[in-house]
PyMOL CGO cylinders between C-alpha atoms (Angstrom):
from pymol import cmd
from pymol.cgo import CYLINDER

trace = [
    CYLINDER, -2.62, 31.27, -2.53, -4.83, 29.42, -0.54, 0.3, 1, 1, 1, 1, 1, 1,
    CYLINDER, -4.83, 29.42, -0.54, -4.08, 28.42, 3.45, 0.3, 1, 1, 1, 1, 1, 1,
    CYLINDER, -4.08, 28.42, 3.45, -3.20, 25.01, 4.89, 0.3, 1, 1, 1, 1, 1, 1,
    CYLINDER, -3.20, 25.01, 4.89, -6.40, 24.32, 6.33, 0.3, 1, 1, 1, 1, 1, 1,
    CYLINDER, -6.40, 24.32, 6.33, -8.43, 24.91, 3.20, 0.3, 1, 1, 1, 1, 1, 1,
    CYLINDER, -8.43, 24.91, 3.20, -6.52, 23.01, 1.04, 0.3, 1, 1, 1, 1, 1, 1,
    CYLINDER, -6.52, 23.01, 1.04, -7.29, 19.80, 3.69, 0.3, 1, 1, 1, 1, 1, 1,
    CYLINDER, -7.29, 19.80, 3.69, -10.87, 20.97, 3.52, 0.3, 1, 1, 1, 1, 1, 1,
    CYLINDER, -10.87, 20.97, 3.52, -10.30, 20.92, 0.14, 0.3, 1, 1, 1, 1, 1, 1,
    CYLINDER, -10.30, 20.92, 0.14, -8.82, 17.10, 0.12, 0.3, 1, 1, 1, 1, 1, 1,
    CYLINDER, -8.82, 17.10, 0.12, -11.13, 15.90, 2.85, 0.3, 1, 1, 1, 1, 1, 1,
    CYLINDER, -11.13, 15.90, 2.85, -14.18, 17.15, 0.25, 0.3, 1, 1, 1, 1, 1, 1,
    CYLINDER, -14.18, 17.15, 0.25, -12.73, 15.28, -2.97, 0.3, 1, 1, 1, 1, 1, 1,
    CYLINDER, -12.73, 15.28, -2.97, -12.58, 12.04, -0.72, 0.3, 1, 1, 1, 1, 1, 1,
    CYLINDER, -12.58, 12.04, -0.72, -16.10, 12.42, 0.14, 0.3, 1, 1, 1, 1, 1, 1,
    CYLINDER, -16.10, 12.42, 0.14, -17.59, 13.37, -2.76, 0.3, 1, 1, 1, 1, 1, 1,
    CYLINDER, -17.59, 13.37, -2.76, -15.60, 12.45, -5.60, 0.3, 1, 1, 1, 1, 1, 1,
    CYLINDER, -15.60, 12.45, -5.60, -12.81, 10.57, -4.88, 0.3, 1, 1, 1, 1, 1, 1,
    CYLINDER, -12.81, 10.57, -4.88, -12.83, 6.67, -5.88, 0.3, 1, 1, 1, 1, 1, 1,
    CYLINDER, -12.83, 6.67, -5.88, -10.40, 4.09, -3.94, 0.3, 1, 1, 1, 1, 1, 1,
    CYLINDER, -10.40, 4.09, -3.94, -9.09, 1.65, -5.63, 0.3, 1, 1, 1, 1, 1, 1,
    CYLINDER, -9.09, 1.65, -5.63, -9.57, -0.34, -2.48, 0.3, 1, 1, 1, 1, 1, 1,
    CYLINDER, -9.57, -0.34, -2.48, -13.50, -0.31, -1.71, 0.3, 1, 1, 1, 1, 1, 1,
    CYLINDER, -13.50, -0.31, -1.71, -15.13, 0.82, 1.57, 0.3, 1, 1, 1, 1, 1, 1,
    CYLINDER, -15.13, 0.82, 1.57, -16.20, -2.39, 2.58, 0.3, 1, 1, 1, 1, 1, 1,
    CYLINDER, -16.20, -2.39, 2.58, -12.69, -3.97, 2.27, 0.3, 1, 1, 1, 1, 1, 1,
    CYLINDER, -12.69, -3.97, 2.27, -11.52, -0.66, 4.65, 0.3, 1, 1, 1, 1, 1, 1,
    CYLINDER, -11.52, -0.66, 4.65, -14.48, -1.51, 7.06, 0.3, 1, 1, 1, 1, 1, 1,
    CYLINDER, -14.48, -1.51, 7.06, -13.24, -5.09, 7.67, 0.3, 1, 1, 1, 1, 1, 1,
    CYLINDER, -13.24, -5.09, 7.67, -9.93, -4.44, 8.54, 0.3, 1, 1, 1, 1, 1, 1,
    CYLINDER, -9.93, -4.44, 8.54, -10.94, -1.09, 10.55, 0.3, 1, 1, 1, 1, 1, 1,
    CYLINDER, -10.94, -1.09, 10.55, -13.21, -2.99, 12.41, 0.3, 1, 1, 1, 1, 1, 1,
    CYLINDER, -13.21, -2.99, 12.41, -9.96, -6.05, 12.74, 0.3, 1, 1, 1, 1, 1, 1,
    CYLINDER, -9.96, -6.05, 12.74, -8.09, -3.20, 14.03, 0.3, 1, 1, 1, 1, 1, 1,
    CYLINDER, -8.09, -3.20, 14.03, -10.67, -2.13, 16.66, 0.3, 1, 1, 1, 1, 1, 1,
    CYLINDER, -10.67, -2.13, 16.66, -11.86, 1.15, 14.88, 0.3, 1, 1, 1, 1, 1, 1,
    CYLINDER, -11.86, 1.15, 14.88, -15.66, 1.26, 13.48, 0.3, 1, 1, 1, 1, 1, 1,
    CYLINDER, -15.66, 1.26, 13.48, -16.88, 4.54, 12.14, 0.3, 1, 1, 1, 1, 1, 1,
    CYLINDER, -16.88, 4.54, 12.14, -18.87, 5.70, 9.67, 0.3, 1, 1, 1, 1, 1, 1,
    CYLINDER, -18.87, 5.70, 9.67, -17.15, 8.80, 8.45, 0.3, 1, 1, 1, 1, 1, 1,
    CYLINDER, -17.15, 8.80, 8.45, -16.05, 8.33, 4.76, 0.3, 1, 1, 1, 1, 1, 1,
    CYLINDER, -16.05, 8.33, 4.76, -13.67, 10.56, 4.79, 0.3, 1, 1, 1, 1, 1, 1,
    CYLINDER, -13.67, 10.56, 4.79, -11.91, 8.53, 7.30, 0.3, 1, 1, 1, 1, 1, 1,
    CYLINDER, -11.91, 8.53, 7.30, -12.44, 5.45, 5.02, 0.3, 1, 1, 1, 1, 1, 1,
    CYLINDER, -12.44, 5.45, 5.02, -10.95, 6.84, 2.29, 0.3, 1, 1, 1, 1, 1, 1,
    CYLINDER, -10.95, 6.84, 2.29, -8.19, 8.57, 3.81, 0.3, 1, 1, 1, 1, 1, 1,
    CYLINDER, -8.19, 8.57, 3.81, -6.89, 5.33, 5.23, 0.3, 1, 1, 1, 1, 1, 1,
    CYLINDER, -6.89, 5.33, 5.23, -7.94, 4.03, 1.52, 0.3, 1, 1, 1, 1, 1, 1,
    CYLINDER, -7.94, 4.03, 1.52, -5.74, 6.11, 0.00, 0.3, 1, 1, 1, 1, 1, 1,
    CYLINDER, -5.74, 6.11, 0.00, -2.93, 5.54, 2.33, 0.3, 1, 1, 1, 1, 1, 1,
    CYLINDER, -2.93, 5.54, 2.33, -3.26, 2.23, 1.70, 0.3, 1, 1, 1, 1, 1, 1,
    CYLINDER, -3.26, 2.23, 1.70, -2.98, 2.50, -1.61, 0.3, 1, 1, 1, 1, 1, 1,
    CYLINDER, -2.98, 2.50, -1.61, 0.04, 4.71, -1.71, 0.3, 1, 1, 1, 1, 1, 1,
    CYLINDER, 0.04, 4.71, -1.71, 1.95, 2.04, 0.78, 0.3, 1, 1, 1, 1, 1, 1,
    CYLINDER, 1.95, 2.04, 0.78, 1.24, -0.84, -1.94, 0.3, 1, 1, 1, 1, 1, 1,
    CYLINDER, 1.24, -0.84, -1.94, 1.85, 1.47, -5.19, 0.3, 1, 1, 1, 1, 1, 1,
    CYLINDER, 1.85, 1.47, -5.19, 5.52, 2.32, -2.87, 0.3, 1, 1, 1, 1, 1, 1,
    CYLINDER, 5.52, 2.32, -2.87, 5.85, -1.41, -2.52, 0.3, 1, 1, 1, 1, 1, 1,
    CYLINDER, 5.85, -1.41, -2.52, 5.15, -2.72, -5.74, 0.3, 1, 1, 1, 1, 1, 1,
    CYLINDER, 5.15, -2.72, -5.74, 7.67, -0.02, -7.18, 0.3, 1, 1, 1, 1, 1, 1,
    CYLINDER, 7.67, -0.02, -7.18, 10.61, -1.35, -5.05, 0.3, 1, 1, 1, 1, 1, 1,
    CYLINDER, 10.61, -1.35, -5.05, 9.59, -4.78, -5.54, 0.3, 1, 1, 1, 1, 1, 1,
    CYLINDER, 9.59, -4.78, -5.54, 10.35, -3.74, -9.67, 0.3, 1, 1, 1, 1, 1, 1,
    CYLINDER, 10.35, -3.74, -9.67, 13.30, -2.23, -8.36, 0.3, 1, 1, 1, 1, 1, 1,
    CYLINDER, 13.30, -2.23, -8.36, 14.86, -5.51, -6.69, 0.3, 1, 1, 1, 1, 1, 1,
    CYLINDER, 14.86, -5.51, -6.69, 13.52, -7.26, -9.48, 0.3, 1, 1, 1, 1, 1, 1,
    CYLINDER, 13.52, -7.26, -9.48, 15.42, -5.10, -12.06, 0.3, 1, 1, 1, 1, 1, 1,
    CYLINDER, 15.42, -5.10, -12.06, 18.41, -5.33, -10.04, 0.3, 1, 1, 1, 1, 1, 1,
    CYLINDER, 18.41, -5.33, -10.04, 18.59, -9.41, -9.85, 0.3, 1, 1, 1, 1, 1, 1,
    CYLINDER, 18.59, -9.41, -9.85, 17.94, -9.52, -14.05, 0.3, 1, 1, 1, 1, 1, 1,
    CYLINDER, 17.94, -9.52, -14.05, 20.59, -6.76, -14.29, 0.3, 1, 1, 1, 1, 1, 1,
    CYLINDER, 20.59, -6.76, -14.29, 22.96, -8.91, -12.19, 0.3, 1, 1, 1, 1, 1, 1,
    CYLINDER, 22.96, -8.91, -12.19, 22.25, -12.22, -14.66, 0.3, 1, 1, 1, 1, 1, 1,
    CYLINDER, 22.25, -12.22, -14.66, 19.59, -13.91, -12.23, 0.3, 1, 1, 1, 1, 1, 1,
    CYLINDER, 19.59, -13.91, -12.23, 17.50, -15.42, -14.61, 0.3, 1, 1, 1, 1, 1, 1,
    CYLINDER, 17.50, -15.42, -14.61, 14.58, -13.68, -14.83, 0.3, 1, 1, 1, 1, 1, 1,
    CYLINDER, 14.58, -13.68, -14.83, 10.74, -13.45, -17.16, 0.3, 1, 1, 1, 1, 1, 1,
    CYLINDER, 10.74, -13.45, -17.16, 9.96, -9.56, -18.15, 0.3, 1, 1, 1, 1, 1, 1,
    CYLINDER, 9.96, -9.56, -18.15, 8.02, -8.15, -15.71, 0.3, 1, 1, 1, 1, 1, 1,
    CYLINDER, 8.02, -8.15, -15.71, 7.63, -11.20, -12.97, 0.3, 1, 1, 1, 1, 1, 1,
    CYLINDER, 7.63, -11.20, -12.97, 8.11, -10.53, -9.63, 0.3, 1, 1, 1, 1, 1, 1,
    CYLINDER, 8.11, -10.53, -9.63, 8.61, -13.14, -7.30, 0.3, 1, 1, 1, 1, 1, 1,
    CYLINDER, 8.61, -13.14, -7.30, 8.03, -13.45, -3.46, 0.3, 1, 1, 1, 1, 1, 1,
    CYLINDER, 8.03, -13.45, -3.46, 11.66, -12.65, -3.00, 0.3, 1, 1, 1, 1, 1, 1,
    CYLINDER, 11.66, -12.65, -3.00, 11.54, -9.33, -4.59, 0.3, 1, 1, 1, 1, 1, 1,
    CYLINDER, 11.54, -9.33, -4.59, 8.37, -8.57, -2.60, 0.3, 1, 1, 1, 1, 1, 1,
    CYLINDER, 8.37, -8.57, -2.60, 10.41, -9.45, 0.96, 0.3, 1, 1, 1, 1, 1, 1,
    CYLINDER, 10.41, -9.45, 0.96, 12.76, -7.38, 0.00, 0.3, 1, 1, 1, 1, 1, 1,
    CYLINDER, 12.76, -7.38, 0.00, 10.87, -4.45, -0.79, 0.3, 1, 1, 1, 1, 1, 1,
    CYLINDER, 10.87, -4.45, -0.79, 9.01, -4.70, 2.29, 0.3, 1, 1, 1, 1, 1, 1,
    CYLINDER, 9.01, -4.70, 2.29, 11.99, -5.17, 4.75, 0.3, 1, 1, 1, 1, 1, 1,
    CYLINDER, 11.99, -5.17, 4.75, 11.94, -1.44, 3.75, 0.3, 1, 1, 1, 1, 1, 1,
    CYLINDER, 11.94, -1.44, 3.75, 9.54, -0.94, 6.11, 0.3, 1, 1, 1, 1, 1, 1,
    CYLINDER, 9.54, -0.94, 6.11, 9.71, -3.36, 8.38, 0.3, 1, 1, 1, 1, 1, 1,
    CYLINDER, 9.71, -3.36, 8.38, 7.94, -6.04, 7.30, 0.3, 1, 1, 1, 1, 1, 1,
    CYLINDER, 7.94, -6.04, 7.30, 9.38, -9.72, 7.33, 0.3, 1, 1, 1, 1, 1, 1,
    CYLINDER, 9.38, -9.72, 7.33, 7.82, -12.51, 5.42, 0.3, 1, 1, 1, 1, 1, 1,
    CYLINDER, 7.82, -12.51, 5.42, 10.67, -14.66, 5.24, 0.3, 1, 1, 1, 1, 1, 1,
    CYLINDER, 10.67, -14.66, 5.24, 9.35, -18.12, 6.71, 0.3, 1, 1, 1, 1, 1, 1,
    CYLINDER, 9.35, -18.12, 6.71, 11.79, -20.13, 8.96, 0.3, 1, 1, 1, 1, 1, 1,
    CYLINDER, 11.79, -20.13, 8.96, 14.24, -22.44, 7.50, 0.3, 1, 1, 1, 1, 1, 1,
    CYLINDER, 14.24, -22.44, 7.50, 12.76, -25.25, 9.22, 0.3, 1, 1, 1, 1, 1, 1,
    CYLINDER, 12.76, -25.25, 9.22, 9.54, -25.89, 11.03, 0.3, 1, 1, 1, 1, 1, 1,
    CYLINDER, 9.54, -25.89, 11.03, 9.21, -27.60, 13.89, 0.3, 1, 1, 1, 1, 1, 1,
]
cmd.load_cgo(trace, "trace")
């Protein structure tokens, strides 16, 4: 069995070497650099990469959840659309409102 740390030596190795985000490094450097954070260490990159990633695959699954849900309930639905509502709701999961006002002013 191998210990804790070499198993993240082990992970922090793949994303330097092997591993392949699905978002790509210069997408992660913009928004790094947005957020006030520049460096140059790709294991970084594609740590944050791979959160990323996880965050939206966790998203897009409960969006398909609520989605499921409103067909189930008789809302009208295509297979496999998901519309901005279902996408609000998934991510008032975590926090995240993008419900616009009911009015502007």
């Amino acid at each position: 069995s191998m210990s804790q740390p070499d198993n993240v030596n082990e992970l922090l190795s793949f994303l330097e070497e092997e591993y392949v985000a699905a978002i790509p490094d210069p997408l992660i450097d913009m928004y790094l650099k947005r957020a006030g954070l520049v460096t140059t260490d790709v294991k970084v990159k594609r740590l944050i990469a791979l959160a990323a990633q996880k965050f939206i695959h966790d998203v897009a699954q409960s969006a398909m959840h609520h989605s499921k849900r409103n067909k189930e309930e008789g809302k009208e639905r295509q297979e496999g659309i998901l519309t901005q509502a279902d996408l609000a709701l998934a991510l008032q999961e975590y926090g995240i409102n993008i419900q616009k006002p009911e009015y502007y002013v």
